[in-house]
C-alpha positions as CSV (number, residue, x, y, z in Angstrom):
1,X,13.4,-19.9,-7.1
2,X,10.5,-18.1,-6.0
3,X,9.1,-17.6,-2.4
4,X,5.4,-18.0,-1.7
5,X,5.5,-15.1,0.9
6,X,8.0,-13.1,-1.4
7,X,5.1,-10.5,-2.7
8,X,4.3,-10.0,1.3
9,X,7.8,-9.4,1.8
10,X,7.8,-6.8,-0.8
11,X,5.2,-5.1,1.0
12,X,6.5,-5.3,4.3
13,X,9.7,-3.8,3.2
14,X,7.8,-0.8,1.9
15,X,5.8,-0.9,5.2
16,X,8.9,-0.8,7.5
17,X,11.1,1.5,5.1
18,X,8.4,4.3,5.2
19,X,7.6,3.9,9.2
20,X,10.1,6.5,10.6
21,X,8.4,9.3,8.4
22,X,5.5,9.1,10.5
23,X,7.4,10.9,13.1
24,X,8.6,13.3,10.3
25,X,5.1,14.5,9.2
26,X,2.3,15.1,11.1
27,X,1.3,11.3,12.1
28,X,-0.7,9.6,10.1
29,X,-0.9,6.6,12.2
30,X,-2.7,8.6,15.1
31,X,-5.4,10.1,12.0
32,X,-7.0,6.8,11.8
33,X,-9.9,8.0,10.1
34,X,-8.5,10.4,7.7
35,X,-6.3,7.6,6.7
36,X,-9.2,5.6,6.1
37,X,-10.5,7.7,4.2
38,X,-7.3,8.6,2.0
39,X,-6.8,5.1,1.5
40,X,-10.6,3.4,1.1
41,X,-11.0,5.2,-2.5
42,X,-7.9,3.6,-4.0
43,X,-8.8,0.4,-2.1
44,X,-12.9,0.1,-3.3
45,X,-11.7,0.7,-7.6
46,X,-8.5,-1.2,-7.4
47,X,-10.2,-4.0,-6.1
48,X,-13.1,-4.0,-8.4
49,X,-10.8,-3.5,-11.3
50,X,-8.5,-6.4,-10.4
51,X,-11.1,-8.8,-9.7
52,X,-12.7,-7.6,-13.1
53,X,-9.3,-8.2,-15.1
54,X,-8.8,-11.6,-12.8
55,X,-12.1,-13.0,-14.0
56,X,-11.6,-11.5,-17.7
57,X,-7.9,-13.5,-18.0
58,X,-6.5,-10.2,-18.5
59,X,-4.5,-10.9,-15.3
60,X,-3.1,-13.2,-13.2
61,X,-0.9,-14.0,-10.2
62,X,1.9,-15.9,-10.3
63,X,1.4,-18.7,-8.2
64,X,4.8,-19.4,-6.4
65,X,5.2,-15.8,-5.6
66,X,1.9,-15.7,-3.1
67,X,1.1,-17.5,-0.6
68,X,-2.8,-19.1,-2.0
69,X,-5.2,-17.1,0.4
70,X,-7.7,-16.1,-1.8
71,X,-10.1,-13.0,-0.9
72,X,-13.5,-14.4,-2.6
73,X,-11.9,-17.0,-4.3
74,X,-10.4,-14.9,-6.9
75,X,-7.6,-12.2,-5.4
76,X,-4.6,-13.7,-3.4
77,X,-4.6,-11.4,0.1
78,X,-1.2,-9.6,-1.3
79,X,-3.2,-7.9,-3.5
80,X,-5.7,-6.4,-1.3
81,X,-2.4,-5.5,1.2
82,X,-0.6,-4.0,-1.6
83,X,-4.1,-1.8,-2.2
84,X,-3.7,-0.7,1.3
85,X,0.2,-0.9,2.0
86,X,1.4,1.7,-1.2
87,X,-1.1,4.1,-0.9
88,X,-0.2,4.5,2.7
89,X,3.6,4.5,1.9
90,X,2.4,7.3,0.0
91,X,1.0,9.5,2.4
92,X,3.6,8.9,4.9
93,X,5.7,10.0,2.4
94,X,3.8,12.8,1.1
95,X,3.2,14.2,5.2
96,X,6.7,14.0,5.7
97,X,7.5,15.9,3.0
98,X,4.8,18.5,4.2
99,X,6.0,18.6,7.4
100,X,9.5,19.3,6.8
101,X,8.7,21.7,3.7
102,X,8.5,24.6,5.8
103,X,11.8,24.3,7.4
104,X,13.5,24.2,3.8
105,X,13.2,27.5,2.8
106,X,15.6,29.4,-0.1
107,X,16.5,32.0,2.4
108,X,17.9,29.7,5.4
């Protein structure tokens, strides 16, 4: 049995499992703009191409597993979080990663 908040909960696992990097890296949280801007590109095409496949029938959403909020009547709101929640998963992960690179060095 499916929940209709079970792809939010997906992405708020993802969310809360990648928050302590932030005080790993170099705080990506407190860059509001740059992470705008890191996240924006991969939020504009995603968008555009899932609305495109939506409309197209290449794609669809299974209904029990969101919760029905449509963004323009054609993408449920989970997909527009997950545009924004992964990608910045991704740079926490990639600055903390960065951050602690330098301290893992072959000689010490």
């Amino acid at each position: 049995m499916r929940s209709q908040y079970e792809y939010l909960a997906v992405l708020g696992v993802c969310v809360l499992l990648t928050l302590p990097l932030e005080w790993m890296g170099r705080g990506v949280y407190r860059r509001g703009p740059e992470l705008a801007r890191a996240i924006a590109p991969v939020l504009v095409v995603l968008t555009v191409w899932d609305v495109v496949a939506v409309l197209r029938g290449h794609w669809s959403f299974h209904p029990e597993a969101i919760t029905g909020w449509l963004v323009g009547g054609v993408l449920p709101v989970e997909e527009i979080l997950f545009f924004v929640a992964i990608p910045l998963c991704a740079v926490l992960t990639y600055e903390a990663v960065r951050g602690r690179s330098g301290r893992w060095s072959r000689d010490g």
